[in-house]
C-alpha positions, 0 to 999 in steps of 0.5 A: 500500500506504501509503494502505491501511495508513494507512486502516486505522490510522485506522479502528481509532482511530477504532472505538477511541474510540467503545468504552466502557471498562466496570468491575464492581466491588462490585456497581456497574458503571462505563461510562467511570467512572461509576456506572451499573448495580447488580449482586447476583451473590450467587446463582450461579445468578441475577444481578440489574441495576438502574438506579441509581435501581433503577427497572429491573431485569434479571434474568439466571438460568443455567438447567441441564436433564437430566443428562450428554449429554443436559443443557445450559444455556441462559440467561433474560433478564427485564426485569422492569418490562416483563414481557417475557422471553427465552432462549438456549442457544446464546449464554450470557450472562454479566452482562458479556457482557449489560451490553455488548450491551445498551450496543452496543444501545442498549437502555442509553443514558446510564445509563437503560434505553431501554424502546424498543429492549428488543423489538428485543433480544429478537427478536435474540437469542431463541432460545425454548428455553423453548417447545422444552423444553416441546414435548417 
């Protein structure tokens, strides 16, 4: 019983040291206290991430349909430059929920946008509510 307790102890510090700690404050956010993305969130329906060179851009837009029971709200996520785009209902981003799966997914490395990994992002977590919105 000691050795499972002790394995698992060690394999929580160990998940532990890989977290990186994130910050947003006044519109940049910190990953392991440094400078690494820009945010405007002045809009409550549109939050807007850059690099810091602000040679990429993410655009994150709340997106609400119909009214009552029949309404809803999904999110769209564009990365602008690539001209590349998804959505989901099920799974509503917020710009810290987004900036910590793009950072789990390598999407951002090293406080730069990893253009290859963006597509793989994509087919993980769209949900082309778009499309189904216009079949009906």
């Amino acid at each position: 019983m000691k050795k499972i307790l002790v394995l698992l102890l060690v394999l929580g510090f160990a998940n532990l040291s890989q977290a990186q700690k994130m910050k947003f404050k006044k519109g940049i956010v910190y990953v392991d206290d440094q400078a690494c993305l820009k945010y405007d969130g002045s809009d409550l329906n549109n939050v807007v991430i850059t690099d810091m060179d602000e040679t990429q851009t993410i655009y994150l837009k709340f997106i609400r349909t119909g009214v009552g029971q029949n309404g809803g709200l999904y999110t769209k996520i564009v990365f602008v430059e690539q001209e590349k785009s998804f959505t989901s209902k099920s799974y509503i981003f917020t710009k810290k929920l987004l900036v910590k799966k793009l950072i789990k997914d390598k999407v951002f490395e090293d406080c730069k946008v990893n253009t290859e990994k963006i597509d793989k992002f994509i087919l993980r977590y769209d949900e082309k509510h778009e499309e189904k919105l216009i079949r009906f």
